[in-house]
C-alpha positions as CSV (number, residue, x, y, z in Angstrom):
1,X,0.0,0.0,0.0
2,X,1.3,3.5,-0.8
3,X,0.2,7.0,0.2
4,X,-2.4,7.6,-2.0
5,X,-4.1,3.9,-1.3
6,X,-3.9,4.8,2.8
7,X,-5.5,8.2,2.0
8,X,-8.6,6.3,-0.2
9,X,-8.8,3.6,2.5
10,X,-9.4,5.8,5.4
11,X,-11.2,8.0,3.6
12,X,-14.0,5.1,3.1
13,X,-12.9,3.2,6.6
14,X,-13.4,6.2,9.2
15,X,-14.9,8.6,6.8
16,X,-16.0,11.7,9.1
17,X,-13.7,10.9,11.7
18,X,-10.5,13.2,12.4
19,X,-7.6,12.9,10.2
20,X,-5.8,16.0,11.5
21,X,-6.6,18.5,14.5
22,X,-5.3,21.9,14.2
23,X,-6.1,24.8,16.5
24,X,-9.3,23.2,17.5
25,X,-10.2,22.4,14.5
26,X,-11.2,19.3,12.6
27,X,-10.5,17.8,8.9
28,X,-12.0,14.2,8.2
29,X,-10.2,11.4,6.7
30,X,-13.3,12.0,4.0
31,X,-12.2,15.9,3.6
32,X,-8.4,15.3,3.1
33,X,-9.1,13.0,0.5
34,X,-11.7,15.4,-1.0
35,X,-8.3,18.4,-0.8
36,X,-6.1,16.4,-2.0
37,X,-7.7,15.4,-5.1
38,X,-8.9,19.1,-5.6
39,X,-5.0,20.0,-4.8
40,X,-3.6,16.9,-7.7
41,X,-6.1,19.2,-10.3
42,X,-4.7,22.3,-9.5
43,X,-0.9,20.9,-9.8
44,X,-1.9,18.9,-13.1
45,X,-3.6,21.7,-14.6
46,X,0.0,23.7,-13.6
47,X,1.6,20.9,-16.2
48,X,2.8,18.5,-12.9
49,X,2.8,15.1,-14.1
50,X,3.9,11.4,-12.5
51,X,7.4,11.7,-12.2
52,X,7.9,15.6,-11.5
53,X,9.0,17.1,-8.5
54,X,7.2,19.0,-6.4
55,X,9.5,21.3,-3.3
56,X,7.3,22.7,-0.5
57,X,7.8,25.1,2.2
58,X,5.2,25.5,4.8
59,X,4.5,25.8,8.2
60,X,3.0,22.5,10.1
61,X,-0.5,22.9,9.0
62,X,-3.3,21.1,6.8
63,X,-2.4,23.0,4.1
64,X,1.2,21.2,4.0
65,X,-0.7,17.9,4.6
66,X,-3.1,18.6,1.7
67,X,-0.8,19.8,-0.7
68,X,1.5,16.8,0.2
69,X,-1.4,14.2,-0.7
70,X,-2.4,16.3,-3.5
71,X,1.1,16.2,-5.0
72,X,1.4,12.3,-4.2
73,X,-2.7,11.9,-5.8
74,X,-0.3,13.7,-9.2
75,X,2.2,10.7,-9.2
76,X,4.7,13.8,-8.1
77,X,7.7,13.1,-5.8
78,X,7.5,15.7,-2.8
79,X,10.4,17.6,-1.8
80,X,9.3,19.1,1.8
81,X,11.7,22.5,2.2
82,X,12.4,23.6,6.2
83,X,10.8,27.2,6.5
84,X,13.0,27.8,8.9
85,X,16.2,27.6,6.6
86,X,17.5,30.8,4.8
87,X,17.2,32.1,1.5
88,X,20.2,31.1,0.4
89,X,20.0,27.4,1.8
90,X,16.4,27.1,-0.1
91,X,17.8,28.1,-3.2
92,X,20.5,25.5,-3.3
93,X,17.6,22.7,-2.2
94,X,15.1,24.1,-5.6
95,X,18.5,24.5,-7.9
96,X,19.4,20.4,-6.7
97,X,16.1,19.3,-6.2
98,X,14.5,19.0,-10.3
99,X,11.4,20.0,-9.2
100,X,9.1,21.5,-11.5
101,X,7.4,23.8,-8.9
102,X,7.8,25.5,-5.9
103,X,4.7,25.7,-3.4
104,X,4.9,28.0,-0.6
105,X,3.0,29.4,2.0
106,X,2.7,32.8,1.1
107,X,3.2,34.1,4.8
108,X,7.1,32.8,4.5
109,X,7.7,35.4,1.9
110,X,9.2,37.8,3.6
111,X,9.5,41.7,2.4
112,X,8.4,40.0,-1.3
113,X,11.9,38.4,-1.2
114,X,11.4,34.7,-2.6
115,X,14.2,32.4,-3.0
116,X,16.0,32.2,-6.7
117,X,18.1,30.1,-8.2
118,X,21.6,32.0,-9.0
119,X,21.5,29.9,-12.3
120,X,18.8,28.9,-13.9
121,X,19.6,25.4,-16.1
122,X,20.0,26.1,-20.1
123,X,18.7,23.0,-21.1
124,X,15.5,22.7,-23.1
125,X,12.9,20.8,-20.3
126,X,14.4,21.0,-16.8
127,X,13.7,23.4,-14.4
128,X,14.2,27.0,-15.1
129,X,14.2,26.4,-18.6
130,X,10.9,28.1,-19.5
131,X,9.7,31.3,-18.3
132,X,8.5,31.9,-14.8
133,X,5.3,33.5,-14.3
134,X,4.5,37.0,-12.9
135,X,5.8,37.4,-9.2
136,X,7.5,33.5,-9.6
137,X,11.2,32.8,-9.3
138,X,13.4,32.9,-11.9
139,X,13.6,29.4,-13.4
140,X,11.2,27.8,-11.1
141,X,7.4,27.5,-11.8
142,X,6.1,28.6,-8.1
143,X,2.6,28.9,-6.9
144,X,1.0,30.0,-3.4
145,X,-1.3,27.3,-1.5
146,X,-3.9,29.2,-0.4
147,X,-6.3,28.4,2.6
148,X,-9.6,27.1,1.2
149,X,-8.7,27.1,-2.4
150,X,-8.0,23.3,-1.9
């Protein structure tokens, strides 16, 4: 059984019970499986596909869980990134890394400074090869998990 299966399983095994508890707060086995399959559309209609790499940096919250399933759900390999660590140390994990995209928690970007690689790949289909888009980092597709958008 991998991740994906154990997500399905308890989804249909405990159903409404708790899968995560977070300041009070609930979300089902039933309603992470429900986010992380809204999450694998989001990333598949941002081009991920099984095989890619997807690097996170979040803080310990369901939104890291979802996003984590939701990239599994794509057949994605999940790189998590410490938020803790410094620009410069994230930079060198995306630029080693091959992932695709870059998923962040918006509240880590700090004074609009986001982490960039200092050299972008030249070759024709790995990372940094195509063009960012507006307010992303240069060579790496990024995108913002917002709360509730999963």
């Amino acid at each position: 059984m991998n991740l994906v299966e154990m997500v399905d399983r308890n989804a249909r095994k405990f159903g409404s019970k708790d899968a995560i508890r977070y300041q009070g707060r609930g979300v089902s086995f039933r309603e992470l499986k429900d986010r992380a399959e809204r999450a694998a559309g989001v990333l598949q209609a941002r081009g991920i596909e099984p095989g890619d790499v997807v690097a996170v940096m979040s803080q310990n919250t369901p939104d890291f869980v979802t996003t984590f399933f939701g990239a599994q759900k794509a057949g994605a390999a999940v790189v998590p990134v410490n938020h803790k660590l410094a620009a410069p140390e994230v930079r060198y994990i995306l630029e080693h890394s091959g992932a695709k995209i870059f998923l962040f928690d918006g509240s880590l970007a700090q004074n609009g400074e986001r982490p960039q690689p200092s050299h972008p790949p030249d070759r024709p289909g790995q990372p940094g090869s195509g063009p960012a888009p507006a307010g992303g980092t240069a060579g790496i597709r990024t995108g913002v998990p917002a709360r509730g958008r999963f």
